[in-house]
BAFI-3210 file (N, C-alpha, C; in Angstrom, 3 decimals, decimal comma, padded with zeros to 6 digits):
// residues 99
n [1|2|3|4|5|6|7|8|9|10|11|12|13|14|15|16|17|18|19|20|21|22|23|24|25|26|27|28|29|30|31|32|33|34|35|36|37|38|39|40|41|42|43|44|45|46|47|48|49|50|51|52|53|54|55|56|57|58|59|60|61|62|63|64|65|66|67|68|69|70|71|72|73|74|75|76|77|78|79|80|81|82|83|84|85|86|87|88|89|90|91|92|93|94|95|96|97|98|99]
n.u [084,284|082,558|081,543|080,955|082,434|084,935|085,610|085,122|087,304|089,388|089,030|089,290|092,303|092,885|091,926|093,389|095,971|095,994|095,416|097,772|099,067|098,454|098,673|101,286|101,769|100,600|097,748|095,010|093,142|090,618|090,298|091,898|091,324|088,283|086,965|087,899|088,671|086,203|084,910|086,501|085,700|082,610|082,937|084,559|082,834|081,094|079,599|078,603|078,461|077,165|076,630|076,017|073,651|073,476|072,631|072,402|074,527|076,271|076,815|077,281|079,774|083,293|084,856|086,670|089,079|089,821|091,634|090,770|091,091|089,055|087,272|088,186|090,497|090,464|090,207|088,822|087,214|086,633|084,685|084,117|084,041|082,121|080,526|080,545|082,757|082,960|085,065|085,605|083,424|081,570|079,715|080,120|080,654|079,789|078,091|076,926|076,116|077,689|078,464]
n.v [077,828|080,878|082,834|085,125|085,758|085,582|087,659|089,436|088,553|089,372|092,360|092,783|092,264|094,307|096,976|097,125|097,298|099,336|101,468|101,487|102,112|104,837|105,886|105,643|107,973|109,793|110,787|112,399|112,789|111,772|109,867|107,643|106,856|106,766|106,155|104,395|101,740|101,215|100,415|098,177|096,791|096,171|094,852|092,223|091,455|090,317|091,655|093,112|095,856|098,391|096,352|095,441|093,676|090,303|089,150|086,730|085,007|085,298|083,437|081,429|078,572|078,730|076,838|077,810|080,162|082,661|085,298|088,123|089,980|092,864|094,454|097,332|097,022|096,770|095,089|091,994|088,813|085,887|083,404|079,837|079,239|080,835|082,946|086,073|088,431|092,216|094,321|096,949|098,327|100,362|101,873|100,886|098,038|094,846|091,799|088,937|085,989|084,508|083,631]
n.w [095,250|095,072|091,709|092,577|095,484|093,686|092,456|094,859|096,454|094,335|094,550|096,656|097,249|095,343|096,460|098,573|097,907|096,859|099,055|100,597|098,778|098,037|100,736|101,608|099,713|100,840|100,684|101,271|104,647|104,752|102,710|103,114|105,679|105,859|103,342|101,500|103,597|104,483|101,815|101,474|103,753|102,822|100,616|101,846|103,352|101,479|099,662|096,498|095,039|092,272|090,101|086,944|084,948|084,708|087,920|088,973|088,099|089,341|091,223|090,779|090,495|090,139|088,009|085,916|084,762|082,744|081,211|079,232|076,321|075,381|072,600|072,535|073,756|076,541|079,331|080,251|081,495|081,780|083,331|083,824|080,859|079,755|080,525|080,815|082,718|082,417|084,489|083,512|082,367|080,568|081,896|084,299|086,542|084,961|084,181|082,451|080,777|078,265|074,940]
ca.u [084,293|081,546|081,902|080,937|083,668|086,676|085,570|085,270|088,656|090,291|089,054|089,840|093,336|093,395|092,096|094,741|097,316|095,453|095,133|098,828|100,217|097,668|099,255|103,086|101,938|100,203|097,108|093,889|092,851|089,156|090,131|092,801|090,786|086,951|086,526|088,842|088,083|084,687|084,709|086,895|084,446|081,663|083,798|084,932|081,383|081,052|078,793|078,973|077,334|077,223|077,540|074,921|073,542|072,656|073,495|072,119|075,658|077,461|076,257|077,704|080,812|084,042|085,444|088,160|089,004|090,599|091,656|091,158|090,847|087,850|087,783|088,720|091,897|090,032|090,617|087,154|087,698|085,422|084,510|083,585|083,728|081,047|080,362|081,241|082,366|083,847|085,084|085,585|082,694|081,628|079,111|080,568|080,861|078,618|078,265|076,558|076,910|078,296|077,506]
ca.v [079,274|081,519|084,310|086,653|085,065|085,597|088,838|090,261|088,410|090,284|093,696|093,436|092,676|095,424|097,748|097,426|097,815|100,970|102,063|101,219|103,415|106,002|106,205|106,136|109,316|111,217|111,088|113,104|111,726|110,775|108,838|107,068|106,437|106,458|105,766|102,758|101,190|101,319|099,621|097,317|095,910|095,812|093,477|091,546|091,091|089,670|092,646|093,717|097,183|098,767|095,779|095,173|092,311|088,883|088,961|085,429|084,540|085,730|082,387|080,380|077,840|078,788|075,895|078,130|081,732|083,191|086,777|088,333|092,051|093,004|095,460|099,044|096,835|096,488|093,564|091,486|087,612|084,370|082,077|078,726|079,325|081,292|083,579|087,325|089,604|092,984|094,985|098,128|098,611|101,812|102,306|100,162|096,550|094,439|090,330|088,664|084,746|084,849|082,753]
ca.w [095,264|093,326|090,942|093,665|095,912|093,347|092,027|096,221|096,831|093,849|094,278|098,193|097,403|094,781|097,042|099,710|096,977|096,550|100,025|101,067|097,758|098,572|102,716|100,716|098,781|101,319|099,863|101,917|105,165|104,490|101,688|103,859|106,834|106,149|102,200|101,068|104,759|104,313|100,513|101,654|104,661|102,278|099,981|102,391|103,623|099,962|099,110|095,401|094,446|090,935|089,170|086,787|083,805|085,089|088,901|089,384|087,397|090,764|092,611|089,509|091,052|089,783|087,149|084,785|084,848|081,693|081,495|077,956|075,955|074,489|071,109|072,977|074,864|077,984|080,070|080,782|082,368|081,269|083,706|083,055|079,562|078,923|081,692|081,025|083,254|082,282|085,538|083,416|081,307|080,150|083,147|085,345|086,267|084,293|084,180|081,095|079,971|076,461|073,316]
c.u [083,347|082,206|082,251|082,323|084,926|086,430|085,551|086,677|089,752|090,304|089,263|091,625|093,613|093,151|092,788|095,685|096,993|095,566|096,842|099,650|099,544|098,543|100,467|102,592|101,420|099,089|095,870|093,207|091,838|089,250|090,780|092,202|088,850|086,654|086,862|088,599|087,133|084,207|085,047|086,427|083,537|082,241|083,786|083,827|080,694|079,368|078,940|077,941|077,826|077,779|075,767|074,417|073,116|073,228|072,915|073,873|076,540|077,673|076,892|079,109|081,652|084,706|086,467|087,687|090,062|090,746|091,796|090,742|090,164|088,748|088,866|089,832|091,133|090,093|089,190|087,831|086,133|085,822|084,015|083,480|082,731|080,426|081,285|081,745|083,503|083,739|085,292|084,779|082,346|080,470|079,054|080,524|079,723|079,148|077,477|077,312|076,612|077,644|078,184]
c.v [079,775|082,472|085,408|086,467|085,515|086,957|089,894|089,931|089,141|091,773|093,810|093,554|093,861|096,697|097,981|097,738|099,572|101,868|102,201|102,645|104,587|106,648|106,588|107,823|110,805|111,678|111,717|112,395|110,703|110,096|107,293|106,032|106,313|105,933|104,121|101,993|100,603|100,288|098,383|096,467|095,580|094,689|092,276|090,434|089,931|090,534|093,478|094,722|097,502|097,716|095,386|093,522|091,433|088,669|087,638|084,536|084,318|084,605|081,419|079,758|078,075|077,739|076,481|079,519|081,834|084,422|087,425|089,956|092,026|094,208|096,378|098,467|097,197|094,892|093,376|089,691|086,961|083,500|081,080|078,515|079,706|082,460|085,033|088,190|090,908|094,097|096,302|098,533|099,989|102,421|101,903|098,715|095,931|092,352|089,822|086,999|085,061|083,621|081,284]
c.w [094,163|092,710|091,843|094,435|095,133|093,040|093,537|096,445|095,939|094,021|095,553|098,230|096,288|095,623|098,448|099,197|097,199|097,723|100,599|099,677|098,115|100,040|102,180|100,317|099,736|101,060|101,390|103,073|105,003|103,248|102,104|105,194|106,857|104,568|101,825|102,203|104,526|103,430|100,538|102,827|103,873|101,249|100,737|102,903|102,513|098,991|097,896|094,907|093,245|090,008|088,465|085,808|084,566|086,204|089,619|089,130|088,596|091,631|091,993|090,639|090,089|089,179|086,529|084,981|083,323|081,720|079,650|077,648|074,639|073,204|071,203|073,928|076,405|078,060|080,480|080,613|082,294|082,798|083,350|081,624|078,729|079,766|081,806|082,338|083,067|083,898|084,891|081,952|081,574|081,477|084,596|085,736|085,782|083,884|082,959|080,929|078,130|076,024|073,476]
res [x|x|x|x|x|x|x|x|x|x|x|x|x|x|x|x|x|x|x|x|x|x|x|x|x|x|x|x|x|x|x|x|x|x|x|x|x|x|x|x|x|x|x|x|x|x|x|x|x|x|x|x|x|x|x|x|x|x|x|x|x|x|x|x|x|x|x|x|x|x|x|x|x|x|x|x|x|x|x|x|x|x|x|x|x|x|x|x|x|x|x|x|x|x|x|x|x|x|x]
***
């Protein structure tokens, strides 16, 4: 499995979490039926947009995942042991091998 691979397989099941509490609450149709849909085909597809830094990294083979919290308590996840990637950086997802 690559980078790209675990990082499409987690954010597809987060966004069904999302889409399923969204339907519970009642939330607006076109968010319901054409938005989250939509994001979640292109995932699935294994299509990652707005992610930026070293997207050669994405092709990398999955060996160890760690999950850890940077300075500001954000959550950002090492692969292989050296292999950044923060999913909530300040402009949006961003990959980077570390030191």
């Amino acid at each position: 499995m690559t980078i790209r691979e675990n990082i499409c397989k987690n954010e597809v099941r987060m966004m069904k979490e999302r889409l399923d509490r969204l339907t519970e609450l009642g939330a607006p149709r076109i968010i319901i039926l054409e938005t989250l849909p939509k994001q979640i085909a292109e995932l699935e597809a294994g299509n990652l947009t707005g992610i930026g830094g070293d997207l050669e990294l994405l092709d990398v083979e999955v060996e160890s995942i760690e999950n850890r919290t940077g300075r500001g308590g954000k959550l950002y996840i090492v692969y292989n042991g050296s292999i950044n990637y923060f999913p909530a950086a300040r402009y949006g997802r961003y990959i980077k091998r570390g030191c």
